[in-house]
Every structure is written in C-alpha cells, then in structure tokens.
C-alpha positions as CSV (number, residue, x, y, z in Angstrom):
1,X,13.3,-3.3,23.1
2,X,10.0,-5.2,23.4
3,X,6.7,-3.8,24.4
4,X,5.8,-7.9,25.7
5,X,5.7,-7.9,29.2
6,X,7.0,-10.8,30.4
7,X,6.8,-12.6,34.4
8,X,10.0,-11.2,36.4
9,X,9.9,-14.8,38.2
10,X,8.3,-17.9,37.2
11,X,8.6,-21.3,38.9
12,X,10.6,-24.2,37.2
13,X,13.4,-24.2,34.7
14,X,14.4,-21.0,34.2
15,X,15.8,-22.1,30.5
16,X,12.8,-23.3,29.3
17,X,11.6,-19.4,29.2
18,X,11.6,-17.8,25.2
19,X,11.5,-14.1,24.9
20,X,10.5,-13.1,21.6
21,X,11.7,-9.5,20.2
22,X,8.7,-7.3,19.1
23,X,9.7,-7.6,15.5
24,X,7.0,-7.1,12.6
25,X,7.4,-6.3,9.2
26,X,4.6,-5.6,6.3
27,X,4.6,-5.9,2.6
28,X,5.2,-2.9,0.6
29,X,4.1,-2.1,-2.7
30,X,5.7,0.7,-4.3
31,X,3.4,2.1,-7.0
32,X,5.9,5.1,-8.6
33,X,8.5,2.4,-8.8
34,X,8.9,-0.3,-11.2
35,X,10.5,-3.4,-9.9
36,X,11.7,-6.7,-10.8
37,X,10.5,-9.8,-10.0
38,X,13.1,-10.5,-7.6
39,X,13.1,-7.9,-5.4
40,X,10.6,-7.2,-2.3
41,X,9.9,-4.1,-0.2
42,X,9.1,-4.2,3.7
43,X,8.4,-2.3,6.1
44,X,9.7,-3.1,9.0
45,X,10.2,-2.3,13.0
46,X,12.8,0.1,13.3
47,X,14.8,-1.5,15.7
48,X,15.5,-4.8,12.9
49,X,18.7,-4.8,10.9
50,X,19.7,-6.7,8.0
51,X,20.5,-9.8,9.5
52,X,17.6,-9.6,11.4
53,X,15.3,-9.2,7.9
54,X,17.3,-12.2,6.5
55,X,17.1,-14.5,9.3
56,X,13.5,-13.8,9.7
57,X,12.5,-14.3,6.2
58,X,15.1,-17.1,6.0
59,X,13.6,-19.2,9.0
60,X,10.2,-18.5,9.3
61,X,9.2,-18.0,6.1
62,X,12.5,-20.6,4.5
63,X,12.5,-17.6,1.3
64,X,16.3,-17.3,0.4
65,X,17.6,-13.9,1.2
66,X,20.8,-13.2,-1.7
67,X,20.8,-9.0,-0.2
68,X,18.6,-6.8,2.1
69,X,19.4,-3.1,2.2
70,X,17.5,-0.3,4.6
71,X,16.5,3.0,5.4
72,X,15.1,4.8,7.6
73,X,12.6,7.4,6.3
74,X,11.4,10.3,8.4
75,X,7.3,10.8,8.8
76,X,5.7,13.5,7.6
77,X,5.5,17.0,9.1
78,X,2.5,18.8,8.6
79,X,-0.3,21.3,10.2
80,X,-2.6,20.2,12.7
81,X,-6.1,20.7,11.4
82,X,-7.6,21.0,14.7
83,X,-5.5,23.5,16.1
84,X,-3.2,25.7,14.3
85,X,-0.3,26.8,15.1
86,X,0.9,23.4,15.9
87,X,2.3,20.9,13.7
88,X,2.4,17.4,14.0
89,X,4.6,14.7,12.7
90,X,4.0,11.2,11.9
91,X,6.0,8.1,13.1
92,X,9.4,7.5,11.6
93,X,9.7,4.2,9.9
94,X,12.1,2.0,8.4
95,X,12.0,0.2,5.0
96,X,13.9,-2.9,3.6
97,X,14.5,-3.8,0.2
98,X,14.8,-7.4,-0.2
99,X,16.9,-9.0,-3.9
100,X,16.2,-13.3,-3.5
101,X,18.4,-15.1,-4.7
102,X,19.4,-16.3,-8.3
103,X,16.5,-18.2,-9.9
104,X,13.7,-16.9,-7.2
105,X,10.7,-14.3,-8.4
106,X,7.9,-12.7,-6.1
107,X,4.8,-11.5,-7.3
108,X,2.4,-9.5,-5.8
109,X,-0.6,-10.9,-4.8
110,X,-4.2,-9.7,-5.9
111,X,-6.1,-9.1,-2.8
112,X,-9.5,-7.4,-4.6
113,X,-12.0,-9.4,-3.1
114,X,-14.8,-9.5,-5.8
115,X,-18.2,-8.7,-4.2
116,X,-21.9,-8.4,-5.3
117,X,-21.3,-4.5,-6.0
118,X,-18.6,-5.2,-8.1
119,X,-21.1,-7.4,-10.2
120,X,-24.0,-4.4,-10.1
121,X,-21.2,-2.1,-11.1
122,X,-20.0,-3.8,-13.9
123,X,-23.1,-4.5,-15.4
124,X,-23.8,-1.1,-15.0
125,X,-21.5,0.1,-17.2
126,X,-23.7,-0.7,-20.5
127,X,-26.4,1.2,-18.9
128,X,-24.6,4.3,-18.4
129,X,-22.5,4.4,-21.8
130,X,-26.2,4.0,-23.2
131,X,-27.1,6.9,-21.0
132,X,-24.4,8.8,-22.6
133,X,-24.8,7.4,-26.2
134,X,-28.5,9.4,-25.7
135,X,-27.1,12.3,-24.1
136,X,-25.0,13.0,-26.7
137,X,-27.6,12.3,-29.7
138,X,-30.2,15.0,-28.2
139,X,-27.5,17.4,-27.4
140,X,-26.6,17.2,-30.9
141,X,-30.1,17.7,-32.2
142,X,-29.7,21.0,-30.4
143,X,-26.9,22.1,-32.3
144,X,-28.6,21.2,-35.7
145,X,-30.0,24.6,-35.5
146,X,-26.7,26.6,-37.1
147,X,-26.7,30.3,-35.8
148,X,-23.2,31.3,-37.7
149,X,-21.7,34.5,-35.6
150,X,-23.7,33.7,-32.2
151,X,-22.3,32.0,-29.5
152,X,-23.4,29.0,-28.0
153,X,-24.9,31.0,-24.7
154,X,-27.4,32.6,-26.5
155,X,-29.3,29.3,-27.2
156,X,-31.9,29.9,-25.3
C-alpha cells in the first residue's frame, strides 16, 4: 500500500497516469558479520519481496541480481523511560541479502568526511603521548623512593 496520495480524477488520458509503490530500501552494513565481496545487505520496505528487490536493483540501478533472500526481523521490546510500567516496541523491519552475480564485487563505501577537527585531533595526538611520556617520568621519580613492606597508600 502507498502512503502517496494520488488525484481520484484528473482530466485527459487516463493512461498516461503512473502510480509508483512506496518502495525504499537502505544500505546495510553488518559489522558482527564478515561478508564477501559479493553479497549486499538492505533494508527494505516490508511490503517488497524478492522480485521486487531484484527488479528494482536490476532496472534502476542495472546491478545484476544472481539471488536475494529476506526476513523479517521483529523491533525491539523494551521499557519506556518516561513512564514505567509500559513498554514500547520499535518498528518491525525487513532485511534483504543480496549475492551479484558471477564476476561482480561491492564494496562499501567510506563516507568519513574529513573535517578541520579531524586535522586538530590528529595533530594532537603527539601532544598528548608527550603529555603522557612526562606523566609517567615524574610518577616514576615518585617511586624511586623504595619503602620495602609499605604499601603504595602511605606515600604521603
């Protein structure tokens, strides 16, 4: 079902009307899974199936589909923080997991956008390994004085 609203009567050739289904799907990255380089995670609308995933990456995107397998994974249930008692659950969703065909790979792409605090932080990584090069070297003059059979508490 689509959530588009769409005119119940509109003057001129009714054929020349399109009505798109409210299909989306996102890019999925899962991190406690290691994956080859031909396989691809969505996730998708729940009301897509299989040959909906493969014509859509087919023909929009022209990727070549060789298998698409889904399931539907239930949201989370857990405690509402603002009232207890009740509990909430999150959206179900559905996820797709994509093979290409023979001779295809997909990598992820890297979408860390470098920025000028990424600059100031890594060149302020010397600074603080000095800081803790020094830290160290005066704590240790500290334990230079040897107290055998006192512990370290009593350094007053």
């Amino acid at each position: 079902m689509s959530s588009r609203w769409y005119p119940i009567y509109q003057k001129g050739n009714p054929q020349l009307r399109v009505f798109l289904p409210n299909f989306w799907m996102k890019l999925v990255k899962l991190e406690h899974i290691s994956m080859p380089s031909n396989k691809v995670n969505f996730k998708i609308s729940p009301q897509m199936t299989k040959h909906d995933v493969k014509n859509y990456l087919e023909k929009i995107y022209k990727v070549p589909v060789a298998d698409v397998r889904t399931r539907h994974m239930l949201g989370k249930v857990r405690g509402n923080p603002f009232d207890r008692g009740q509990l909430v659950k999150e959206p179900d969703y559905k996820l797709a997991f994509v093979t290409l065909a023979e001779g295809e790979s997909f990598e992820y792409p890297d979408l860390k956008i470098k920025s000028k605090n990424d600059e100031r932080y890594d060149n302020s990584t010397e600074d603080v390994e000095n800081a803790r090069d020094e830290f160290k070297r005066s704590v240790q003059q500290d334990k230079q004085k040897l107290r055998p059979g006192v512990p370290t508490f009593f350094g007053l």
